[in-house]
Each structure stands twice: as structure tokens, then as C-alpha cells.
GUVO-625906 format. One record per atom (N, C-alpha, C, O): x, y, z. Coordinates in steps of 0.02 Angstrom, whole numbers, always signed. Layout:
% GUVO-625906
     c1     c2     c3
      X      Y      Z
...
% end
This chain:
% GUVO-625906
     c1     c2     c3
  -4094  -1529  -3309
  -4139  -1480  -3280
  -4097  -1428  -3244
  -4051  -1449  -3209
  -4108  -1360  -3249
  -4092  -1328  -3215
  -4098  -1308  -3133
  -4135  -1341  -3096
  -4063  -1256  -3111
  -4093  -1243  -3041
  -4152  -1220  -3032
  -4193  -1236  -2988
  -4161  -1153  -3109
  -4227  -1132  -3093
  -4279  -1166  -3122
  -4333  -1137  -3129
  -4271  -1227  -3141
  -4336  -1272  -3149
  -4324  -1313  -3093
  -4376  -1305  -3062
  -4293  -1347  -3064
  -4303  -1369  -2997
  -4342  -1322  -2945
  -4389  -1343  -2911
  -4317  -1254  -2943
  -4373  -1222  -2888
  -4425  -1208  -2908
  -4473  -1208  -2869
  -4432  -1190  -2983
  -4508  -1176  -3005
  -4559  -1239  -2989
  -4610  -1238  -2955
  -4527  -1297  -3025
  -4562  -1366  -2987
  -4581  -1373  -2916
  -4640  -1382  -2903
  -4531  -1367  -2864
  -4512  -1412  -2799
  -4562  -1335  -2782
  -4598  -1354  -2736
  -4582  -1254  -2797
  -4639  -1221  -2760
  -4718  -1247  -2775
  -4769  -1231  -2745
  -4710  -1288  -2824
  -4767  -1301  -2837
  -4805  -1382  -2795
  -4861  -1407  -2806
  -4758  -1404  -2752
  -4790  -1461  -2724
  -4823  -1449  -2670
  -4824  -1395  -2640
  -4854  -1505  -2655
  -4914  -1466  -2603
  -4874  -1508  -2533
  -4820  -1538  -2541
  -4912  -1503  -2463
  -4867  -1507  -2405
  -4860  -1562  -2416
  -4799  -1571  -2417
  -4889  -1612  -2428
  -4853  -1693  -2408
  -4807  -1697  -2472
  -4752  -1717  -2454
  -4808  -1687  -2536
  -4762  -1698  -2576
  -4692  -1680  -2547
  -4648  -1719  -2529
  -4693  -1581  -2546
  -4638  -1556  -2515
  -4610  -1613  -2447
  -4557  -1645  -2447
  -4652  -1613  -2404
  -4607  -1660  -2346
  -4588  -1743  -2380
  -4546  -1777  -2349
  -4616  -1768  -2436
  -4579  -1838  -2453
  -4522  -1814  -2475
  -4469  -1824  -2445
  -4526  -1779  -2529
  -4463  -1724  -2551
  -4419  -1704  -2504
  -4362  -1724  -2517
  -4423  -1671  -2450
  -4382  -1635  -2406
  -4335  -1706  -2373
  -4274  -1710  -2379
  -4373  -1750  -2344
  -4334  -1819  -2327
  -4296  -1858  -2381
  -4239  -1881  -2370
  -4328  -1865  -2437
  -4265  -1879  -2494
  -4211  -1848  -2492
  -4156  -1875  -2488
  -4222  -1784  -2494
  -4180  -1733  -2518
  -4119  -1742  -2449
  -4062  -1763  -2459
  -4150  -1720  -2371
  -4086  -1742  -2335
  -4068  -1802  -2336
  -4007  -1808  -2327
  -4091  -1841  -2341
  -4048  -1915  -2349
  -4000  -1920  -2432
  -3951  -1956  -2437
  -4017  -1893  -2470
  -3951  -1882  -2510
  -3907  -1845  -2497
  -3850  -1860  -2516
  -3918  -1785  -2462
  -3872  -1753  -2456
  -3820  -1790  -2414
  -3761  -1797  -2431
  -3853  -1818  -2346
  -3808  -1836  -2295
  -3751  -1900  -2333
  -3694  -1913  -2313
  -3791  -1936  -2399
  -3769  -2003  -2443
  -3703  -1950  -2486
  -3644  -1969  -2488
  -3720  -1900  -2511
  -3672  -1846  -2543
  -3611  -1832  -2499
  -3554  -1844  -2518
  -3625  -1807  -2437
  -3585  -1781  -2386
  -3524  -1839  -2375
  -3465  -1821  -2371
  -3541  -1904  -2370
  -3507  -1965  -2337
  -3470  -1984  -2402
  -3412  -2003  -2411
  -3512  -1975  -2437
  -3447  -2003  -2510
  -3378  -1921  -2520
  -3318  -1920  -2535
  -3418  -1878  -2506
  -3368  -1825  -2511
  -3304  -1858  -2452
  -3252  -1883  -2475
  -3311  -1855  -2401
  -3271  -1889  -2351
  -3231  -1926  -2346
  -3174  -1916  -2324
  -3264  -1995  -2375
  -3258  -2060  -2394
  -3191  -2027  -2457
  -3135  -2051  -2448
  -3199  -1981  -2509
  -3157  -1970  -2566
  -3108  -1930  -2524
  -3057  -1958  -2507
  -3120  -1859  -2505
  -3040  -1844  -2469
  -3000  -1908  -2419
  -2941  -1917  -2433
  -3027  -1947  -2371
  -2993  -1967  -2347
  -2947  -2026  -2382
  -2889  -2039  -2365
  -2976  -2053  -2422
  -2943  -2102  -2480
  -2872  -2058  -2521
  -2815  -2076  -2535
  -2900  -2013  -2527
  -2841  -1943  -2560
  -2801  -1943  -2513
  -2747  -1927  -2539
  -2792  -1952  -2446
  -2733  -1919  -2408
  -2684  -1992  -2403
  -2698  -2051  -2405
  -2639  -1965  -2398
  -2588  -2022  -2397
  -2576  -2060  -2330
  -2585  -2032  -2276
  -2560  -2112  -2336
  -2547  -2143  -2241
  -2479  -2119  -2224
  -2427  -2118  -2257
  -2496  -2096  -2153
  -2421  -2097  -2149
  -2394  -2143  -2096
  -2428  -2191  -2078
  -2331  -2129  -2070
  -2339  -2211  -1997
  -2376  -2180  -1933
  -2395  -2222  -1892
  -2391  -2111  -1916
  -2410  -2104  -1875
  -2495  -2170  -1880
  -2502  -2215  -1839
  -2531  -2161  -1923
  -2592  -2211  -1955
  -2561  -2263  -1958
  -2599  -2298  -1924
  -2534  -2285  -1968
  -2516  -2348  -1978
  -2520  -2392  -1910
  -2547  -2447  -1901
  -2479  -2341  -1857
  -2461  -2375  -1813
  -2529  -2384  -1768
  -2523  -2418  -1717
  -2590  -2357  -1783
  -2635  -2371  -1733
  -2689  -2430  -1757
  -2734  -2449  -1718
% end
């Protein structure tokens, strides 16, 4: 699906849909955000300053 079928859809819900939607939607993101995180920090290398704490 595209973006502009996602917004053509997601204008067409009515208020309680949009708000189940809207709470999905930030709770993936924030689930998106933490794995982004979760992946750079795995990427950086240890060094001893980390080590040592």
C-alpha cells in the first residue's frame, strides 16, 4: 500500500476508529524508535571506557 492510500483510508475513519488508530499507531512508533536504538547501539563498538563501568 502506498502513502497515498494510507491517507486516503486513515481520512475516512470516523472519531473512535481514528483514536484506536492513533494509539496503535504511537505505540509502534515508540516499538520502531527503541529497536532503532536498540540497532545503533549494538553497532557501536565497546570500548574500555564501557567496559569498565
Amino acid at each position: 500500500m502506498k502513502t497515498q492510500e494510507l491517507i486516503s483510508t486513515v481520512s475516512t475513519l470516523s472519531i473512535d476508529e481514528l483514536m484506536q488508530f492513533s494509539e496503535w499507531f504511537a505505540d509502534f512508533m515508540a516499538d520502531q524508535w527503541e529497536k532503532k536504538l536498540q540497532s545503533e547501539h549494538s553497532e557501536k563498538p565497546m570500548n574500555s571506557e564501557c567496559m569498565a563501568s
